[in-house]
N, C-alpha and C positions, 0 to 999 in steps of 0.2 A: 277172725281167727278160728281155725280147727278145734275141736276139742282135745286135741294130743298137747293144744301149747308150743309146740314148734314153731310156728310163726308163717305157718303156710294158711293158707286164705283157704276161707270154705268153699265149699264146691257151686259153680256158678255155670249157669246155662251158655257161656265160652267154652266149656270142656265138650261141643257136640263132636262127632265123629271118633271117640272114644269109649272102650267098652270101659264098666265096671275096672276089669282086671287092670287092664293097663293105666286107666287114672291111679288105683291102687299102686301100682309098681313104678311111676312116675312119683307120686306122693314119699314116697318110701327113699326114692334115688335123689330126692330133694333134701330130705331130713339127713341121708348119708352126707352128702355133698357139707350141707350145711355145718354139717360135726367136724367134716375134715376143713373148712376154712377155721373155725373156731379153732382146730389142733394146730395147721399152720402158724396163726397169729399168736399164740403162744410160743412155739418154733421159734416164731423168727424174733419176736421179744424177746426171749432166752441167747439167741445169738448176738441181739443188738448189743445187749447187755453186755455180753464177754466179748464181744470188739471195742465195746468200751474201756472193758478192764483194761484188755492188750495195749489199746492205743495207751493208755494212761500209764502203764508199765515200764512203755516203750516211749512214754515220755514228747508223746505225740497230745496237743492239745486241741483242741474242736477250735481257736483261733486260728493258729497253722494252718490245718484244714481251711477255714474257707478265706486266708489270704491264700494259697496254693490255686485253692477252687475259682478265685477272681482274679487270680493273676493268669490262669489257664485260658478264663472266659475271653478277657482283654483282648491276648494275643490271637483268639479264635476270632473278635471281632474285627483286630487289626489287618488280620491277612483276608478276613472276607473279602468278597468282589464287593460288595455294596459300599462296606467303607473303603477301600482300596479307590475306586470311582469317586467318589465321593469328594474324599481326600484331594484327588486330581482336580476335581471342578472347581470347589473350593480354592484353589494353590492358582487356576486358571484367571477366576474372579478377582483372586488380592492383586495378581498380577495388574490387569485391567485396570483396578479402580486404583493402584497409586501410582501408575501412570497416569493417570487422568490431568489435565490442566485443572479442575476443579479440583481434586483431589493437593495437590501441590499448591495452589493458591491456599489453601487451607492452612497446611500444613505449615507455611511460612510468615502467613500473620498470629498464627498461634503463635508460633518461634518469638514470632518481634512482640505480642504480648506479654510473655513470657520475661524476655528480656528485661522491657520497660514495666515489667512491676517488679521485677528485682533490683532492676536499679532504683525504680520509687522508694523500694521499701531500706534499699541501703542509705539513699542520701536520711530518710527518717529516721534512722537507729542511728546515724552520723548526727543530726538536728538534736536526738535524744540525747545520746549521750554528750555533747558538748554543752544541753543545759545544765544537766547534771554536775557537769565540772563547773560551769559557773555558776549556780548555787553551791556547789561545796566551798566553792573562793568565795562568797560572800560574808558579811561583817556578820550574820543573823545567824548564819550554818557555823559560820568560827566562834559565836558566842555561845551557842547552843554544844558546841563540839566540847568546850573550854568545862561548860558545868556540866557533861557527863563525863569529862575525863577527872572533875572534881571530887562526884561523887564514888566514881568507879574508886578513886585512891580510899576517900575513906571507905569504903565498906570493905574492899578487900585488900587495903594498903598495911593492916596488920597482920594478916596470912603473907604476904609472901616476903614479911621480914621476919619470918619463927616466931610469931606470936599470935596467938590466938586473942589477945586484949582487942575487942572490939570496942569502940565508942557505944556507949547504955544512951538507950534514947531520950531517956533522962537527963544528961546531963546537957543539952540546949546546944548550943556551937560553940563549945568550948573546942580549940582546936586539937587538932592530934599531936600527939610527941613525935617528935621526932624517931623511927626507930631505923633508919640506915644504917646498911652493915659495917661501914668507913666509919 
């Protein structure tokens, strides 16, 4: 660096075919130059800023913007020649391959696949739920049903006669009173 600080390089045996003066006035048109980008980029910070405000005024928000800005791109991609072609070859290609015999033989054992695991899986939810119903029929399920319809009474077979008198765990199995509303 110069001894000015400016940020211009010292003088180096690249500067032949220049006299004294004009390195001098070259150096000088440098340090100008350099002051006027530093004032512009203050400039244009100043401006960024109050297109900021506007936009924000005006109730414009930087999402807006760059959905606008992607949605502008899109349709500049869409109508290019490269995807326009593209597009075409592409639209050529599906054509081709599902016309294909290979293609279609595919296409119709996946089908019948498809089928036959649905119908696998309905006769099984059919098999399930008919075990279901006969262990619900059975003597084990009706016994077991019998002492949780037992219990259910007592514990809450004195709420929904207006009483709040529950059985004290205390008292052993002594049975409950009677409290029906008849």
């Amino acid at each position: 660096m110069d001894s000015a600080g400016q940020g211009v390089p010292s003088r180096t045996s690249a500067v032949e075919g220049l006299t004294e003066v004009e390195e001098e006035e070259l150096q000088a048109e440098l340090v100008k130059v350099e002051e006027e980008i530093v004032t512009l980029r203050q400039v244009l910070a100043a401006k960024e800023r109050h297109c900021g405000e506007l936009k924000r005024r005006l109730g414009l928000s930087t999402l807006g913007e760059l959905k606008q800005n992607l949605s502008r791109s899109w349709h500049d991609v869409q109508v290019s020649t490269a995807y326009v072609k593209t597009s075409e070859k592409l639209g050529e290609w599906n054509e081709k391959v599902t016309q294909s015999d290979l293609y279609k033989k595919t296409q119709e054992t996946l089908s019948q696949a498809g089928q036959k695991t649905s119908a696998a899986l309905s006769t099984m939810g059919s098999a399930i739920s008919r075990k279901l119903g006969d262990m619900r029929n059975s003597s084990t399920f009706k016994s077991f049903e019998d002492r949780v319809g037992t219990i259910k009474s007592k514990v809450v077979g004195g709420r929904e006669n207006g009483s709040d008198n529950l059985p004290s765990p205390t008292s052993g199995d002594q049975p409950l009173t009677d409290h029906a509303p008849f």
